[in-house]
C-alpha positions in Angstrom: -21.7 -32.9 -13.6 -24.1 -36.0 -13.9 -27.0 -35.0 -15.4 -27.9 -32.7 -18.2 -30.3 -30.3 -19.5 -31.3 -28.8 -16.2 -32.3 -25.5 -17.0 -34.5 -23.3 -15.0 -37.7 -22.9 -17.2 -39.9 -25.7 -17.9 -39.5 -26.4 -22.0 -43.1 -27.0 -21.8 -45.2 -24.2 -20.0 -42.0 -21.2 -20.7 -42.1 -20.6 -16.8 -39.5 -20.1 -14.9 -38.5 -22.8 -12.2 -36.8 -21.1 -9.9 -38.0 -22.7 -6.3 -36.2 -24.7 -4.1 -37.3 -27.3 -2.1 -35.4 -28.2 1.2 -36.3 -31.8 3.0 -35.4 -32.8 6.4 -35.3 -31.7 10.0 -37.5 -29.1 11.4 -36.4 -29.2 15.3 -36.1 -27.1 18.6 -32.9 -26.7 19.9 -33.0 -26.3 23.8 -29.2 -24.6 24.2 -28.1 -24.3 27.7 -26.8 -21.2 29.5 -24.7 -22.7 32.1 -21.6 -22.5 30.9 -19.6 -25.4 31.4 -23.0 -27.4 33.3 -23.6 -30.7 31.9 -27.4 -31.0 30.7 -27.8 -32.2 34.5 -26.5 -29.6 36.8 -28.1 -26.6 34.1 -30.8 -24.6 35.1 -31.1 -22.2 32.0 -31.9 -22.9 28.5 -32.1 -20.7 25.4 -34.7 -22.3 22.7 -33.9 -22.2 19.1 -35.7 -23.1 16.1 -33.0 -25.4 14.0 -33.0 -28.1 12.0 -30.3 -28.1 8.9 -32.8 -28.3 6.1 -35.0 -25.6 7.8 -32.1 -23.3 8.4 -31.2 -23.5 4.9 -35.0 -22.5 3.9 -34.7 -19.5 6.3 -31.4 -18.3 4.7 -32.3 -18.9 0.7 -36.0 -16.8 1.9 -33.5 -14.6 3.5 -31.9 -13.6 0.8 -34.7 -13.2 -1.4 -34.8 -16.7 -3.2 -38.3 -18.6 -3.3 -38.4 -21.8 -1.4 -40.7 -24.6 0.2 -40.0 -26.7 3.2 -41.1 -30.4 3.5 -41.0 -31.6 6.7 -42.7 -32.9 9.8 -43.7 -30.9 13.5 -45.3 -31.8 16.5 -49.1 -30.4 17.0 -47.8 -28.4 19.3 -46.7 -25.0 20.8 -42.8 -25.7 19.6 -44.2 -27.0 16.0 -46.6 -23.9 15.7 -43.3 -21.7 16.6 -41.2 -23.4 13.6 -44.1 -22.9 11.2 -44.6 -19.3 12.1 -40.9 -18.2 12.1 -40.2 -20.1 8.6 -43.4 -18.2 7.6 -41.7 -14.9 8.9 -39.0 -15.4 6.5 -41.6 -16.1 3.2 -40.2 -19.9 3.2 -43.8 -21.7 2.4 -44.9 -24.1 5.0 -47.4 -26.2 2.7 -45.5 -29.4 2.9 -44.9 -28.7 6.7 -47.0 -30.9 8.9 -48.3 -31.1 12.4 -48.5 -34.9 13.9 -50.8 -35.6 16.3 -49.1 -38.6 17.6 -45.5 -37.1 18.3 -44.3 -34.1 19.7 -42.1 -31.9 18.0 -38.3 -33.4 17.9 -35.8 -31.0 20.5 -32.4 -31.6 20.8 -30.6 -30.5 24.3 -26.9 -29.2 24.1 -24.9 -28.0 26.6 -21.1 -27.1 26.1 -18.6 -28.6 28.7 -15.5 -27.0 30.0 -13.3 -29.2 28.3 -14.8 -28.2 24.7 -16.8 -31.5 24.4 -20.5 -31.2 23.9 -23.3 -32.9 26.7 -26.0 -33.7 23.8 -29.4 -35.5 23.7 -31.9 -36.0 21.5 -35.4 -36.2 21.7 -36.6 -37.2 18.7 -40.0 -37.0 17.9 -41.9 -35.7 14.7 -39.9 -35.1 12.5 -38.3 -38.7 11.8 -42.1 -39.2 10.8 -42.2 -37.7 8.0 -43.2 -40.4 5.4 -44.5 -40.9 1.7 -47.9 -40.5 2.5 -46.8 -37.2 3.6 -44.2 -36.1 -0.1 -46.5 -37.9 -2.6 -47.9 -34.7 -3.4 -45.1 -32.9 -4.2 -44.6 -32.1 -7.6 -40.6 -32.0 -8.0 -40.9 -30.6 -12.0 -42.5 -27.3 -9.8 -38.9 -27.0 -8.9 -35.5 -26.6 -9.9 -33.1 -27.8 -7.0 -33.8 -30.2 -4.2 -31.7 -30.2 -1.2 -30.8 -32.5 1.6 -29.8 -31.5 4.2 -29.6 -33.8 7.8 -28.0 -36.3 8.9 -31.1 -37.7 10.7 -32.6 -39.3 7.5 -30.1 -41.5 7.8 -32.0 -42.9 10.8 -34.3 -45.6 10.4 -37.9 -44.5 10.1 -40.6 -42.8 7.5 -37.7 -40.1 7.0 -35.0 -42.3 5.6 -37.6 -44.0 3.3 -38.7 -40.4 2.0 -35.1 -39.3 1.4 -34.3 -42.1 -0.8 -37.7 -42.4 -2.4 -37.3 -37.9 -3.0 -34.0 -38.8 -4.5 -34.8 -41.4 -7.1 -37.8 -38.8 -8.0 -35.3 -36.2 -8.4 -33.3 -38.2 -10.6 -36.2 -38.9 -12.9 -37.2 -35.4 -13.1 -33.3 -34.4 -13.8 -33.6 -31.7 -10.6 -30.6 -30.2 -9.6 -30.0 -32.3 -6.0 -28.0 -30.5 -3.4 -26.4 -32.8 -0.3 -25.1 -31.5 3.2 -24.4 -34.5 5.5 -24.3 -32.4 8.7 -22.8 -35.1 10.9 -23.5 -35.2 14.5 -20.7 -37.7 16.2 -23.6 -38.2 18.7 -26.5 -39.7 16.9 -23.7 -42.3 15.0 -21.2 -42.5 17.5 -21.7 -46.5 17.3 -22.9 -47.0 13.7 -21.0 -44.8 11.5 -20.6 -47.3 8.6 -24.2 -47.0 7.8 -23.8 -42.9 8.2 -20.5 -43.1 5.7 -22.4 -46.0 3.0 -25.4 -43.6 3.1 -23.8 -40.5 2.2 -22.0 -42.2 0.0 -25.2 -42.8 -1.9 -26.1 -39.4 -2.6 -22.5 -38.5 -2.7 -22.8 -40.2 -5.8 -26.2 -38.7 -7.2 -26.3 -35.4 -6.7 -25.0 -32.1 -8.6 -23.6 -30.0 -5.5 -22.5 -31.3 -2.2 -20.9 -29.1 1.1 -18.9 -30.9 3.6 -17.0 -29.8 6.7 -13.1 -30.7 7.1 -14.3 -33.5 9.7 -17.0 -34.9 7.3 -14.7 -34.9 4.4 -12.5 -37.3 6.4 -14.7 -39.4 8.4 -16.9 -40.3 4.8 -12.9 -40.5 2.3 -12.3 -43.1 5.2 -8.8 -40.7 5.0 -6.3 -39.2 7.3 -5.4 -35.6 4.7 -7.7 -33.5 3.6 -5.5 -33.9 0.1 -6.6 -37.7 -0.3 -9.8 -36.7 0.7 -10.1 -34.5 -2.3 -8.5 -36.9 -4.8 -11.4 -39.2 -3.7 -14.5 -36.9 -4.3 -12.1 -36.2 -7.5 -12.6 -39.3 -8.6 -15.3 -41.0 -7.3 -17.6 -38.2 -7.8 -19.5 -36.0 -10.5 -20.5 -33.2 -8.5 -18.9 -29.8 -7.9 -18.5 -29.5 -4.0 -17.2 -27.8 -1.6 -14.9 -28.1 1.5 -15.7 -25.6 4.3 -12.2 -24.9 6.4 -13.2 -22.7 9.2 -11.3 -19.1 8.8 -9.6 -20.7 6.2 -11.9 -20.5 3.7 -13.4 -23.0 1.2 -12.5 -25.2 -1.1 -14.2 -25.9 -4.2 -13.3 -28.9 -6.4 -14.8 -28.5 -10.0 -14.1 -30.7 -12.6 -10.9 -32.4 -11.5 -10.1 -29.0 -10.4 -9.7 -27.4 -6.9 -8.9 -23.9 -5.2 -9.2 -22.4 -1.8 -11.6 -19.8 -1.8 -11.2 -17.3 1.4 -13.4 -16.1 3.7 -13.7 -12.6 5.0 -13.1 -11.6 8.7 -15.4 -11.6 11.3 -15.5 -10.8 15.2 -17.5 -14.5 15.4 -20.1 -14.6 18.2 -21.5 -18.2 17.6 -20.7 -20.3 14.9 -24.3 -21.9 14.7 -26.0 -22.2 10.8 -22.4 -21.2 9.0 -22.6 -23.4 7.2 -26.2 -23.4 6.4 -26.1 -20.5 5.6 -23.3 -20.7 3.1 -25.4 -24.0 1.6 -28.5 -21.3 1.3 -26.3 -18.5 -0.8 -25.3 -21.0 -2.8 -28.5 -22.5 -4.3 -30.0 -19.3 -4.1 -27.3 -17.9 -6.6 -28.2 -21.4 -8.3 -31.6 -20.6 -8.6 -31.2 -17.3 -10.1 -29.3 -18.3 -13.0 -31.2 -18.5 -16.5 -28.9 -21.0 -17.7 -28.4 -24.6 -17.5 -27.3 -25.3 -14.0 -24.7 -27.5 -15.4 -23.0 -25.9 -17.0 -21.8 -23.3 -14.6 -17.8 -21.9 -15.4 -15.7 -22.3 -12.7 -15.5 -18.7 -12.8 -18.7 -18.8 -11.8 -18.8 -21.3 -9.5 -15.5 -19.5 -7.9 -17.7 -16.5 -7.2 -20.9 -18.4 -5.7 -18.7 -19.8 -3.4 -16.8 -16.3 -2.4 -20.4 -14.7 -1.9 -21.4 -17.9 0.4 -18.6 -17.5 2.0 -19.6 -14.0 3.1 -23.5 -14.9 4.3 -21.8 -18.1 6.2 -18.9 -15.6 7.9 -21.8 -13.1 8.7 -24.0 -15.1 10.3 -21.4 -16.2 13.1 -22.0 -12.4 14.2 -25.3 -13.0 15.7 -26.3 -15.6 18.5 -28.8 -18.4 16.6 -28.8 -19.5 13.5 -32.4 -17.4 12.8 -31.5 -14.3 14.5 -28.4 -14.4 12.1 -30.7 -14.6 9.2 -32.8 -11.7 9.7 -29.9 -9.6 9.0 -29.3 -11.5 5.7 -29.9 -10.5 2.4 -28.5 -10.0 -1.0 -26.7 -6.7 -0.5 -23.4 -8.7 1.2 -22.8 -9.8 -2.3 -22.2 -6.4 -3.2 
């Protein structure tokens, strides 16, 4: 690990730190019915709050952790329903705001016959997000920060406030927490800047969580094995590689192991792997002890319980109607 002394009570007041603050995307997904339509020729669509970060707020509240979203909605009805349904879960909204000048960002996705995805996106609030916005927040309330969307990597207030939130994080020696979540679509003709920006937290942070695809795209590799020997050694983070049905694998230390995952009848695959990010800093947050310096024991059984809460959430259509069946009980 890269930093030190990151424990979860404050030496100062004696009180426990155990919140989690999530940054990034708070969006409406507008899935369509039709199946094999293009966005075009369908008719039906099935809106879904989303948004990485905000998924991964919904499943730590889920499972019982304490957590606070900072993020950016549209003063609208689609920004009031994000606000209300993170609220449902007990994820606090204070650092959730409602712009007046854009409407709340919705991304359109429609899955062809041929497997390939017809995608827009309508970006709107939530790439507004800015400094004027985060000054507020005091990180030393907290004891992990997570980021968790690819579209701070766009240019706008967001990408500012992710780098600016991560320097702070730094000072304050937080725990930081990374999840690309690529989307081929929004970088399809600029990946370099996608791959040298997660490469800049890659490098920063305590915990990161990539899938196969990502592994490869950022490792600039064609294995998954030379992938591995790069976060290895170019890293100081523990992370993890999710693998589908496969299971996980966890490098620690110069050390890796597959993890696997349990069996599932999967109904849609949407917030896995939020959901497994959300298990596994709420587990962080419940430790008493320094953060780094977690066994690999330990860190072996994080990852087999968020395994679990990422295979049981493919059981339920929509990421949030997933997470109202989550809780800490799948542990057992």
């Amino acid at each position: 690990m890269n930093h030190t002394n990151m424990k979860n009570t404050d030496e100062v007041t004696g009180k426990s730190r155990d919140k989690i603050l999530c940054i990034g995307e708070a969006l409406i997904d507008m899935i369509c019915t039709d199946t094999g339509k293009t966005l075009a020729e369908g008719n039906h669509f099935l809106k879904k709050p989303g948004g990485a970060p905000t998924n991964v707020a919904a499943a730590i509240a889920a499972l019982g952790g304490k957590v606070e979203l900072a993020a950016k909605v549209g003063n609208d009805p689609f920004g009031k329903q994000l606000i209300e349904v993170m609220q449902s879960f007990g994820v606090s909204t204070k650092w959730v705001f409602e712009d007046q000048h854009f409407f709340t960002t919705m991304a359109f996705v429609s899955l062809l016959e041929n497997g390939e995805r017809d995608f827009v996106f309508n970006r709107g609030a939530d790439g507004a997000l800015s400094s004027d916005d985060t000054n507020a927040i005091e990180l030393n309330e907290f004891s992990i920060v997570h980021f968790g969307s690819a579209t701070g990597f766009l240019p706008g207030p967001l990408q500012s406030v992710y780098e600016e939130m991560k320097q702070k994080a730094l000072q304050e020696n937080m725990f930081i927490s990374f999840d690309p979540n690529y989307r081929h679509l929004l970088f399809k003709n600029n990946t370099r800047s996608f791959i040298d920006q997660s490469w800049n937290f890659l490098k920063s942070c305590n915990f990161f969580k990539l899938s196969d695809e990502e592994a490869l795209l950022i490792s600039s590799t064609s294995t998954l094995n030379e992938a591995v020997q790069i976060f290895l050694e170019k890293t100081k983070a523990v992370f993890t590689i999710t693998l589908g049905k496969e299971g996980t694998l966890l490098g620690y230390n110069g050390t890796t192991t597959i993890i696997p995952s349990i069996t599932v009848k999967a109904i849609d695959t949407t917030g896995a792997g939020d959901a497994f990010v959300g298990a596994v800093l709420y587990q962080l947050s419940s430790l008493q002890n320094n953060l780094n310096e977690i066994s690999f024991d330990q860190w072996q059984n994080i990852v087999t319980n968020a395994n679990k809460a990422g295979a049981r959430t493919c059981e339920y259509m929509g990421a949030m109607e997933a997470f109202k069946h989550l809780n800490s009980d799948i542990f057992k």
